[in-house]
C-alpha positions in Angstrom: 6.9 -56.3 -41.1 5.3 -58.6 -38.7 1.8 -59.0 -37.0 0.0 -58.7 -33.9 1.8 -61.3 -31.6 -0.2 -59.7 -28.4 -3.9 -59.6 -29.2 -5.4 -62.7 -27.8 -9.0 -63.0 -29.5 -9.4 -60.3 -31.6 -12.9 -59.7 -32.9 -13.3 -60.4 -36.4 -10.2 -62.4 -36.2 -6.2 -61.6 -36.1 -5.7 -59.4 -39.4 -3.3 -60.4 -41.9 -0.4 -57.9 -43.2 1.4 -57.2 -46.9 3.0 -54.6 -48.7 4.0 -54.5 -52.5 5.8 -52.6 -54.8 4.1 -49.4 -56.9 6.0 -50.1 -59.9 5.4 -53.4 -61.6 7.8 -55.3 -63.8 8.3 -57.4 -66.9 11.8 -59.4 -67.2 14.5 -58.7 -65.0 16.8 -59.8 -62.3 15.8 -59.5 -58.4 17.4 -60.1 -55.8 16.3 -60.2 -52.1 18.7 -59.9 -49.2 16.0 -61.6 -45.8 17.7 -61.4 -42.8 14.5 -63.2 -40.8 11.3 -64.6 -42.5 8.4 -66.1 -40.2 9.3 -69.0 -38.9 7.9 -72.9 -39.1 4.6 -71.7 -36.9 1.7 -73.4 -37.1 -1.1 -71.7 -38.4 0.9 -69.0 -40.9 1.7 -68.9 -44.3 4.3 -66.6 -45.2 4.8 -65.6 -48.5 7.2 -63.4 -50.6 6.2 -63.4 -54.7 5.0 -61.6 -57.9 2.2 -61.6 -59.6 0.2 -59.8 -62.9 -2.9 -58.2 -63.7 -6.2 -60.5 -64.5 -4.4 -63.4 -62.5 -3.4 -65.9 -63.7 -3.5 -64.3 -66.9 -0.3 -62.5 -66.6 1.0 -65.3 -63.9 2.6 -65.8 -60.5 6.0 -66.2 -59.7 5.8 -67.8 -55.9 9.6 -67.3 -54.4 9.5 -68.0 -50.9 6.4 -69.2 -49.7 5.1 -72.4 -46.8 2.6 -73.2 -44.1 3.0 -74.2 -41.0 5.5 -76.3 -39.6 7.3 -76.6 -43.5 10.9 -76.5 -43.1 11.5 -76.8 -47.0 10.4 -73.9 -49.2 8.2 -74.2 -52.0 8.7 -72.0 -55.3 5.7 -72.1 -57.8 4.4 -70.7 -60.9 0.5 -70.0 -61.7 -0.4 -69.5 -65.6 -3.3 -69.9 -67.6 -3.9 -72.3 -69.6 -1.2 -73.6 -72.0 1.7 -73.4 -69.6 4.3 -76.2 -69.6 8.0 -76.5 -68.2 10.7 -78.8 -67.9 13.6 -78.0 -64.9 16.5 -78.6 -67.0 19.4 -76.7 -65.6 18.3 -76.6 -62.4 19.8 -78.5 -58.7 19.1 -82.2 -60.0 18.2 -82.8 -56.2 15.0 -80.3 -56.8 12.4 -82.0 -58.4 9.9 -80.5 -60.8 6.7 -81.8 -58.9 4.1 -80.6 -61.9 4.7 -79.4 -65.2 1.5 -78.0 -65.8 1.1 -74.8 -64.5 -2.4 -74.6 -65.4 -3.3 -77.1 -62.7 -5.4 -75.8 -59.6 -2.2 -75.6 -57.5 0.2 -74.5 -60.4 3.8 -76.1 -61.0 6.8 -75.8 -58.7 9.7 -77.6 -57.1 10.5 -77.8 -53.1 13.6 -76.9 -52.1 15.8 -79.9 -50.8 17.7 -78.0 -48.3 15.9 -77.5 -45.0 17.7 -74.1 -44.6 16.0 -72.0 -47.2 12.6 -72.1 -45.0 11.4 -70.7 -41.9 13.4 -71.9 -39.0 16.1 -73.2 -40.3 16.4 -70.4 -42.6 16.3 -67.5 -39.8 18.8 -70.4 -37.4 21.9 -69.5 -40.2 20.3 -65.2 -40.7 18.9 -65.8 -43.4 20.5 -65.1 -47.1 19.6 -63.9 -50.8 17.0 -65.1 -52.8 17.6 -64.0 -56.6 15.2 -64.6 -59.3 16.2 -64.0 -63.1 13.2 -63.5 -65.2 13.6 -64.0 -68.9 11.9 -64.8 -72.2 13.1 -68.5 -72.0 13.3 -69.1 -68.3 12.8 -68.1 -64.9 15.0 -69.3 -62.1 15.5 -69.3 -58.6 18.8 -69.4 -56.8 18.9 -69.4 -53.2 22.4 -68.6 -51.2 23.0 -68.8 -47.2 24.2 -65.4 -45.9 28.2 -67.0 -45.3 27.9 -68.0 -49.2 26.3 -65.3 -50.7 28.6 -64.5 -54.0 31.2 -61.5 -54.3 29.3 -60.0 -57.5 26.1 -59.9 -55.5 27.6 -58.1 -52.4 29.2 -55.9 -55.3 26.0 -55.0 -56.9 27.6 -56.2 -60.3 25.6 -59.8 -60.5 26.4 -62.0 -62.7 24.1 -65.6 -62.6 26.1 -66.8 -65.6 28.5 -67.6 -62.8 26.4 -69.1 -59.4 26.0 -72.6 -61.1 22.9 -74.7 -61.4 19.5 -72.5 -60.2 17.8 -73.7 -56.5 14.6 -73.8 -59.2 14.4 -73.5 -62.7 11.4 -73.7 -65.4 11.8 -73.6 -69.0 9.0 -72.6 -71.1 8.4 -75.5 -73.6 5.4 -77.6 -76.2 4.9 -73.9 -77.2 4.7 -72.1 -73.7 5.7 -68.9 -74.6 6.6 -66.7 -71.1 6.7 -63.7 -72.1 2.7 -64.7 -73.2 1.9 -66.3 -69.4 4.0 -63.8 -67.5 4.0 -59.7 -67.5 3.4 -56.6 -65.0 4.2 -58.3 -62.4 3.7 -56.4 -58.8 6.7 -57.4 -55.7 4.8 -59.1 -52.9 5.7 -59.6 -48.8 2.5 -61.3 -47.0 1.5 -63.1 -43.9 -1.8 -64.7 -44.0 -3.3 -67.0 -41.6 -4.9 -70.3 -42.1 -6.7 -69.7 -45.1 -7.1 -72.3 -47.9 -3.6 -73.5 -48.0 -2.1 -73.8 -43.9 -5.3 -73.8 -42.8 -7.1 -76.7 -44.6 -8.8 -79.8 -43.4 -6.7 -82.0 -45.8 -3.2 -79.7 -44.7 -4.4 -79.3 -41.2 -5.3 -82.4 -39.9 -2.9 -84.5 -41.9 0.4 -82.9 -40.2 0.7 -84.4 -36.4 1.8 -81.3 -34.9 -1.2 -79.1 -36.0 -3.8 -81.6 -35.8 -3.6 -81.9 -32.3 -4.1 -78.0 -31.7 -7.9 -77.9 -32.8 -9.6 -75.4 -35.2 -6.3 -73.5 -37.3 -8.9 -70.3 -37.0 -8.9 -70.7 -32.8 -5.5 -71.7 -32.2 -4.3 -68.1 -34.2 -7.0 -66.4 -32.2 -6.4 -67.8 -29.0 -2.3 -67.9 -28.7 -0.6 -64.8 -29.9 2.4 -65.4 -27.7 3.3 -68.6 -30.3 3.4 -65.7 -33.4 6.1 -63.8 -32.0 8.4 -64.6 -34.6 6.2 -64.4 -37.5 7.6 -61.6 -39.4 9.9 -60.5 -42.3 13.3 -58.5 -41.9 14.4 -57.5 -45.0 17.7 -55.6 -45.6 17.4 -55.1 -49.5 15.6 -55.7 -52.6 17.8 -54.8 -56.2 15.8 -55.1 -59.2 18.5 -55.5 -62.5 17.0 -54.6 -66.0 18.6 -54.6 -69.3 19.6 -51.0 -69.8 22.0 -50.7 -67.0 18.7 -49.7 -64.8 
């Protein structure tokens, strides 16, 4: 799934793309096998993530997502109000940046390896992402495709076994998940610019964009540079209790 990489000035600007899943999902285990993600490009901000009805009621669960020329992925939660977490559990060299999910830009950790992003991500062909989804947790693990575990490539996963999580959160001072997070919808998007990779304060404070101009003309006016700006993705296995 990519976008329009030939199309230089389109009128009412270069259109975005994403797909999600028809059935939605409360709990579970899900694992993504990406063999190519877009890459660090200025101007685009990939995602891949789930999310509830009456956001951010029922929450957001952000798995892969960046702007621009990130080389370091950044996985998120969005809540309502009344959300906190701690990371305990998870890779000590992945710091949990805000607790409070509640804030404007939610809570999250960014990933310390520089291979589970964009360019560096599609240099090694990509990997798994699985996300386990429970009543007291949610976490993140993250494996390059040369380390991807036996059980996984066996379709009998077991996380109980991959050590620490790439991202954890733990529901805690009375954050109940199962009361933030429910229904939640499987997301692939590319956007462009927008309020994230495309503003002033993101923009203009990275070196390498902020000598490009306007985010909005530079996408218009150079489709060559988009090229690689799309997702490849050889398998999505969602594990419920039940044997489903």
């Amino acid at each position: 799934m990519g976008v329009d990489y030939k199309t230089q000035n389109p009128q009412n600007g270069r259109k975005s793309v994403r797909v999600h899943s028809q059935q939605s999902f409360t709990h579970g285990l899900f694992i993504a096998d990406i063999a190519h993600m877009p890459g660090s490009i200025p101007g685009v901000w990939p995602a891949f993530w789930m999310f509830g009805p009456d956001w951010p009621t029922s929450g957001e669960i952000d798995i892969v997502e960046g702007v621009n020329t990130q080389i370091h992925n950044s996985i998120y939660l969005h809540t309502g109000p009344g959300c906190v977490f701690t990371n305990e559990g998870g890779d000590e060299s992945d710091n949990l940046l805000v607790q409070d999910c509640s804030a404007p830009g939610g809570c999250g950790q960014i990933t310390a390896e520089s291979q589970s992003y964009g360019d560096g991500f599609n240099s090694i062909n990509g990997g798994v992402y699985a996300t386990e989804w429970t009543s007291e947790y949610i976490a993140v693990w993250f494996f390059q495709r040369d380390r991807i575990p036996g059980d996984i490539r066996s379709g009998v996963p077991d996380p109980l076994t991959w050590g620490p999580a790439t991202a954890r959160f733990n529901g805690s001072n009375g954050c109940h998940l199962d009361d933030h997070f429910k229904d939640h919808r499987i997301v692939f998007d590319i956007t462009f610019c927008g309020d994230w990779a495309g503003s002033p304060e993101v923009w203009y404070s990275n070196p390498q964009t902020a000598a490009l101009g306007e985010c909005k003309n530079y996408i218009a006016s150079n489709p060559s540079h988009l090229r690689e700006a799309y997702w490849l993705i050889k398998s999505i296995e969602v594990y419920q209790q039940g044997g489903q």
